[in-house]
N, C-alpha and C positions, 0 to 999 in steps of 0.2 A: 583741032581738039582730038583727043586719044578717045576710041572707045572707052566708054564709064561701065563700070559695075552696075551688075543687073542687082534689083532687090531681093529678087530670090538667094542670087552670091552673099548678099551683106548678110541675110540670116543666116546664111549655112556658116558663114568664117563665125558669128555670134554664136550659133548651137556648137558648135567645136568647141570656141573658147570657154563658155562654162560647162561644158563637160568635164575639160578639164577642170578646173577649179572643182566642182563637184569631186572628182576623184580624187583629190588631196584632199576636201572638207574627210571623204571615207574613211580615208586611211589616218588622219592628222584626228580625228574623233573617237577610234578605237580607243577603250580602256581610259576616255576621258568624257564619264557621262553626270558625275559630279557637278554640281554646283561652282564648288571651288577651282575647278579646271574651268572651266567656262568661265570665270570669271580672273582668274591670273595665271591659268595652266602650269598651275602646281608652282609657279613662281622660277622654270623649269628651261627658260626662252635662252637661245642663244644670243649673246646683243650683237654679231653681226649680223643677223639674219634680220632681226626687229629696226637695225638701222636702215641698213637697204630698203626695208618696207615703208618702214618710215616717210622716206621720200616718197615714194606713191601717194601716201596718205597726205601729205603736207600740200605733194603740187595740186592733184584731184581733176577735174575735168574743167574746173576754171581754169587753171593754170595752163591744162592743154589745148583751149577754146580762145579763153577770152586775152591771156598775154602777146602770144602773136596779134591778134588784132589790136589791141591796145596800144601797141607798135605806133601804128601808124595816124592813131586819133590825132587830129589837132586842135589843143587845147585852147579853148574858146577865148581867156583871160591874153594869153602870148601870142594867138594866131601862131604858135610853132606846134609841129605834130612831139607825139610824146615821145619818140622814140627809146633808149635806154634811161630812161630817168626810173623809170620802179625796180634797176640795180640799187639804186639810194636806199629802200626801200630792204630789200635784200640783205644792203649791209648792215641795216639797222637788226636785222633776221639773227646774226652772227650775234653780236651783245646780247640780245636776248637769251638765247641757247646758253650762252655762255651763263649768264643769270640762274634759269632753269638745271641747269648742271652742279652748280655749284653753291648755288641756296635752294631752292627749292626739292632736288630730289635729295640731299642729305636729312630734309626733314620729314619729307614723305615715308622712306626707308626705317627710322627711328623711330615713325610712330606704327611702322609695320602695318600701313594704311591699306584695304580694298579699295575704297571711296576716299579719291583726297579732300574731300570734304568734310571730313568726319575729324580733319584738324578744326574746323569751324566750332563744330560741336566743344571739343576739349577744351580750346580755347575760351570759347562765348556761352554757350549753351544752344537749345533744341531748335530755338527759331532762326538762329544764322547760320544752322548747320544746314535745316533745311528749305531757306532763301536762298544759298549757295548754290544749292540742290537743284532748285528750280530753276536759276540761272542756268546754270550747265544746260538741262535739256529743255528750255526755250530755246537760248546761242546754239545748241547742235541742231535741235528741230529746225531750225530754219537754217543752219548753215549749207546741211545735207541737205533741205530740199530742193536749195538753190544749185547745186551741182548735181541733182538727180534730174532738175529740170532742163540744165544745159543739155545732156546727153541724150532727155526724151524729144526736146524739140528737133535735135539733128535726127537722129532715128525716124520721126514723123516724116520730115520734111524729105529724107533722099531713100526710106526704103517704106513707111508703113501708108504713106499715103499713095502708092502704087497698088496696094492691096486692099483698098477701102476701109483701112483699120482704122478707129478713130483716136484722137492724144487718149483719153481716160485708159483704155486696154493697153496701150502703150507703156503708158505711166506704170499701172498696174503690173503687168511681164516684168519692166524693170526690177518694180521693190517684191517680186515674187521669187526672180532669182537671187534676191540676195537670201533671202530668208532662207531658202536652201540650203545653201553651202552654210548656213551662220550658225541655227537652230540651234547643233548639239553639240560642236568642237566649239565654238564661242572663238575666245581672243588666240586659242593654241590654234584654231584652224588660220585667223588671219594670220596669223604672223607669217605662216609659210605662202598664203594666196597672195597677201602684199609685197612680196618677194618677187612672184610671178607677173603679179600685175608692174610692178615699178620698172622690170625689165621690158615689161612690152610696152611699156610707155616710152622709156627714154629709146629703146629700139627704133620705133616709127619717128621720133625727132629726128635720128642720125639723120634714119635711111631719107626721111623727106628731103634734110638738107640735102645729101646726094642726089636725090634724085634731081630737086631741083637746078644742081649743078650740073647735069647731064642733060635737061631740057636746054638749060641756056649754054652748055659747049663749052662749059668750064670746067674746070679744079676748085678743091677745097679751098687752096690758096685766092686763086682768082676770087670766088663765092667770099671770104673774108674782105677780099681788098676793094668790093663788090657795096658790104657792109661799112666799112671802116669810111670810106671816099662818100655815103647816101649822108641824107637829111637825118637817117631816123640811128645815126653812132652817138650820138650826143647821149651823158649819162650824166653829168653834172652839173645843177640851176643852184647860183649864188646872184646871180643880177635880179631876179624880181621880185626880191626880198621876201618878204613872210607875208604878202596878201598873193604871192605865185605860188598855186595849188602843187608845182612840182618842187619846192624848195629845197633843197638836200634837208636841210636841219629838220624840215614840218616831215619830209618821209622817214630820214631816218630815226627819229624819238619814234615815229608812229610806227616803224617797223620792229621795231625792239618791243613796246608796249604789246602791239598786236601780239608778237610772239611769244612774250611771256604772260598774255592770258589766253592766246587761243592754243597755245602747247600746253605749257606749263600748269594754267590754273585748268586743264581741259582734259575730267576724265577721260576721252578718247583717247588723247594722245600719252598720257600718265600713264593709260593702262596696260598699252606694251612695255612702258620702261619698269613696271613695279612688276612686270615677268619675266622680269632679266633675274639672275641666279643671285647677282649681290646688288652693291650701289659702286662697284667701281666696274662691274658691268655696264651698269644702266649708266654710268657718265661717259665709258669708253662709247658705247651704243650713239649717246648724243654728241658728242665732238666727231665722230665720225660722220654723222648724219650729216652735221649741219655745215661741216666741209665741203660734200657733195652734194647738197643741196643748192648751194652759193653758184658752184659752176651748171649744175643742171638746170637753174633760171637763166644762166646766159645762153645756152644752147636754144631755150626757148624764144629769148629776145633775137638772137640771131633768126631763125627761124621765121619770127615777123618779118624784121627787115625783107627777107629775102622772101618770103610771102608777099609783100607790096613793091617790092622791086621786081619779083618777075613777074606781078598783075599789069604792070606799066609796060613793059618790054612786048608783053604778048595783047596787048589793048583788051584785059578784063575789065568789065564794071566792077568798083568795087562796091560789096552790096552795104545794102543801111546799116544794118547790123555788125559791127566789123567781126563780133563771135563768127561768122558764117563766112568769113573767108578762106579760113584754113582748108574747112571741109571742100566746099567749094573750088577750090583749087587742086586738093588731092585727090576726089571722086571724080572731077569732069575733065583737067588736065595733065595729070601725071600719070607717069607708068600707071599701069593696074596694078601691079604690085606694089605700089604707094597708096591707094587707095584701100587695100586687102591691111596695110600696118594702120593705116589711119584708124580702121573702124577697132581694130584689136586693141591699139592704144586709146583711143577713145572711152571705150569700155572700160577697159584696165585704169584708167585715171578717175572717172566716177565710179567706179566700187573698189578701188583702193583705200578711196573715203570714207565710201555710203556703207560698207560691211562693218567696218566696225564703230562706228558712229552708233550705226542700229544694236549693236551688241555692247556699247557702253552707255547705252542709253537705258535697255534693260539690264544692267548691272547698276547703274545709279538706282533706280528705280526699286529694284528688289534690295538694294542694301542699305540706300536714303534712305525709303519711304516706306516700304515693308518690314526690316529690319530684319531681314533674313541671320544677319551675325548675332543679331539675338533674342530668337525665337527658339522655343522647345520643339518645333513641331517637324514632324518627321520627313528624312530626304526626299521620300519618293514625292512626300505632298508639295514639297517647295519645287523641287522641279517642274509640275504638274502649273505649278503658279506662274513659275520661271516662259515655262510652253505659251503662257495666253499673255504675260506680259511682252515676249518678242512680239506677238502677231497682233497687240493691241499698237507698238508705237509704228510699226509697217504701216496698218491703218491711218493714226496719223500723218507720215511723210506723205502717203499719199492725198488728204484731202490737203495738207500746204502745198503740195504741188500742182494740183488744179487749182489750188488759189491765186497762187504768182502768176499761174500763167494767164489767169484773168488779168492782172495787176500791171506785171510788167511792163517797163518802158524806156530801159536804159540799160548799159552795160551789165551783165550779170556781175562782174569783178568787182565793180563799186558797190552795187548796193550788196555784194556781201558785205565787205568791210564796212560799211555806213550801219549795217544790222548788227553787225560784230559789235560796232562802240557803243550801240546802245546799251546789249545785250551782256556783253562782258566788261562793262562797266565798273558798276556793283562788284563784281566777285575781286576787280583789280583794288577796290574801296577795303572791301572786307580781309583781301589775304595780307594786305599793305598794313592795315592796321594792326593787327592779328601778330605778324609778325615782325611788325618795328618798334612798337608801343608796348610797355605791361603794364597799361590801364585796362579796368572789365570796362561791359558798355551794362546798360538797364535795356534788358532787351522787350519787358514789357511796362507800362505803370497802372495805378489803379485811380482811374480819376475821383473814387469816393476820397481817398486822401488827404487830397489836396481841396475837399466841399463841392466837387461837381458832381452832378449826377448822381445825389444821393438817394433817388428812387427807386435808380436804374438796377435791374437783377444783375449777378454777379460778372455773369460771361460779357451784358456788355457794356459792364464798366473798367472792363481794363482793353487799351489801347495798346498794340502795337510797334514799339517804337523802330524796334528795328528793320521788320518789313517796312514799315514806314516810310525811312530813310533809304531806302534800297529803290524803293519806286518811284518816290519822289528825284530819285539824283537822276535816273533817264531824261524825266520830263522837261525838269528843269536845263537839262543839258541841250536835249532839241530843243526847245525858245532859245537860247541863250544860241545856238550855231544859226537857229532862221532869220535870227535878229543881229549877227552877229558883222555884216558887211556895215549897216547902220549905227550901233553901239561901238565898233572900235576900229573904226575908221577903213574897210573894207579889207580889214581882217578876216578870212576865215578857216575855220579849225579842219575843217576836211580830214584825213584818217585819225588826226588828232581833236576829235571828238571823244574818243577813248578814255585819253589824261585827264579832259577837262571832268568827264563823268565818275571816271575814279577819284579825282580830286574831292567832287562833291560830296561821293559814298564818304568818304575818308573824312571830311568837316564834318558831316550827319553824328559818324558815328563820336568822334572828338563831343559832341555836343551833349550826346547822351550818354557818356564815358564816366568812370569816377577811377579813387585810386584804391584797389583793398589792401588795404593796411595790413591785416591782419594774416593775408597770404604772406606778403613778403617780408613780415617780420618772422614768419615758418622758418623762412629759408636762411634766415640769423641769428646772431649770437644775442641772445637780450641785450639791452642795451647799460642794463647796469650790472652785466658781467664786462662789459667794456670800460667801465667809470675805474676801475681799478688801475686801470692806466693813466689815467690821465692826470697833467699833472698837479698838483696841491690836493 
């Protein structure tokens, strides 16, 4: 075993690294203390720069934690480990994008949206704009917290628990430095920090691969052919049909899905591309992204393998947790200089995320639910707003983050995605609708109407319909996945939880839908200035 990094070392490479960061929030915030910089940086963003970030933003510290590990699980259903099968997954990543590129930011751009939510509104009216609304920062509040929580548990366990420092101050230091660098450049400052952080993240992947090829006395080549010959090359399951959790077709619908509502329908991720300069910016931004996104998961995947194939060769335990291998292996057994990229890409991959998660959560917030786009009230005071709104959902992340970590009990990877389908569900229900249908929905009704509740005072005899149906289609969706080995013959929906919940939104709102007549005869010729044609 190579000497390991003291903890004193791991803070010091951690106080470096946002220092930096800080000196680009300084300079990337000059002359942008506006509202409206903070919230699309003048609209101003280069889209190479926002794509490269992108990628930081998309992998996050799941993708640098829990994919290597996830490598080598072995799936309880096949008793085979998992190895390349969430490329399936991945490929489904590319349709999406493609999706998102070519219908969804064409519409964004034309209605010259802050908040893509606020097509909701246009569409539907006030309560699906801001059911939309809420969806967003539910699905982010817990997506972040769960990759804030990855990062705080490795930091606990290999540097703060050397210093008596307890998870809560941990946790805290975390969401204290994002807040930092975020406060006052907002989305212009990520755009150039996720640049820096996506380079040090896929940096530490290289170098680990090499390194690891240098511990075992090999080459590049060797280290592939290393990959290619183990258990864990296998990338494609068509034998154990669609009750096999890894099935190509169940990953990849579920990877296209996921991606076009955790990008696409997902202020965070919207909100670099609606600061790109035009919309063939902001599509050159996403086709490039999601090119180099497709090979930066396979360097990941590789990187497992070879994560459990040098565990084997040098007789490590590997631990319960498979998240804890990576570190594990690059703290206690590799160069020190593997260990110095681990802890900088680590970082770099949870607040590539967590920075502007937290900054599009206070831009939902202040343009949903305050309506800062249309208030009288003067700059200084909205800023002033803007200030306690950052530092109120900070608050937030952190008590989900001591809540998980009460909670927890399984992969972080999954139960993102498992929270994801409940969570962005609904918003796949309502943009699906919204934009394939031109039926309105009845977003509320008045039960005196219809003879009930004729007692009842005003406020509460009208009901709801379309929160309704938004909460209702979760619920209904987990029975429907608990029950679901039972009811269809040991079927189950697994990432494709998603479809089955969008699906639901999407009958809700069919149900409560009508057609107005009177809009879309606007948009034609009367109809007995037609009758003159026709014939007799």
């Amino acid at each position: 075993m190579l000497q390991t990094l003291t903890p004193t070392v791991i803070l010091s490479i951690i106080a470096l690294y946002f220092l930096v960061l800080i000196t680009i929030s300084y300079f990337t915030s000059k002359n942008s203390d506006s509202n409206a910089s903070f919230f699309l940086a003048g609209r101003q963003s280069p889209w190479f720069l926002v794509a490269f970030g992108m990628i930081g933003a998309s992998l996050s510290g799941v993708t640098f934690i829990s994919v290597p590990g996830w490598v080598g699980q072995v799936d309880p259903t096949t008793g085979n480990t998992n190895g390349f099968s969430y490329l399936q997954m991945v490929m489904g990543y590319l349709l999406g994008y493609v999706v998102i590129a070519t219908i969804l930011l064409p519409l964004y751009y034309r209605l010259n949206l802050t908040s893509i939510y606020q097509f909701l509104e246009q569409r539907f009216g006030r309560y699906s704009y801001k059911i939309g609304a809420f969806y967003f920062m539910l699905s982010r509040v817990v997506g972040s917290s769960f990759r804030l929580y990855l990062v705080a548990i490795v930091l606990q366990e290999f540097v703060m628990n050397a210093f008596g420092i307890p998870f809560f101050l941990t946790v805290v230091t975390t969401i204290a430095l994002i807040w930092v660098y975020t406060f006052k450049g907002g989305i212009k400052t990520i755009v150039y920090t996720d640049t820096v952080q996506t380079l040090s993240m896929l940096t530490a992947v290289v170098l680990t691969i090499i390194g690891i090829g240098e511990a075992l006395e090999t080459d590049i080549s060797g280290l592939f052919s290393m990959v290619k010959n183990s258990a864990y090359s296998q990338v494609f399951s068509f034998d154990g049909g669609w009750n096999d959790p890894n099935n190509f077709w169940k990953q990849f619908l579920a990877g296209a899905l996921i991606t076009i509502v955790m990008t696409g329908l997902d202020q965070d991720m919207m909100q670099k591309n609606l600061s790109c300069r035009s919309l063939r910016d902001a599509q050159k931004n996403m086709f490039t992204f999601s090119i180099v996104l497709f090979f930066a998961n396979i360097l990941f995947l590789t990187l497992g393998a070879l994560l459990y194939i040098y565990a084997i060769q040098v007789g490590i335990e590997i631990p319960a947790s498979s998240d804890k291998l990576y570190p594990l292996i690059a703290l206690n057994y590799l160069a020190p200089y593997i260990g110095i990229l681990f802890i900088i890409g680590l970082v770099a991959a949870a607040y590539s995320s967590a920075d502007s998660a937290l900054t599009a959560l206070t831009t939902s917030f202040c343009v949903d639910f305050l309506n800062f786009e249309k208030t009288d009230r003067l700059e200084a005071e909205l800023k002033r707003t803007r200030f306690y709104v950052h530092i109120g959902f900070s608050v937030v992340l952190l008590g989900v983050i001591l809540i998980f970590n009460a909670l927890n009990n399984e992969a972080v990877i999954k139960q993102l995605f498992t929270a994801a389908g409940y969570t962005y569900g609904p918003l796949l229900g309502l943009f699906t609708f919204g934009m394939f249908t031109n039926l309105k929905i009845r977003e509320t009704i008045d039960l005196r109407s219809y003879g009930w509740g004729k007692n009842l005072p005003e406020r509460w005899s009208k009901v709801n319909l379309v929160i309704l149906v938004c909460l209702l289609a979760p619920v209904l969706s987990f029975f429907m996945d608990y029950y679901s080995n039972d009811l269809l013959y040991g079927f189950q929906f697994g990432f494709l939880i998603i479809a089955l919940n969008g699906f639901l939104t999407f009958l809700g709102l069919l149900a409560i839908s009508y057609h107005d007549y009177e809009a879309q005869m606007d948009k034609h010729e009367p109809y007995q200035d037609q009758e003159e044609d026709l014939p007799g």
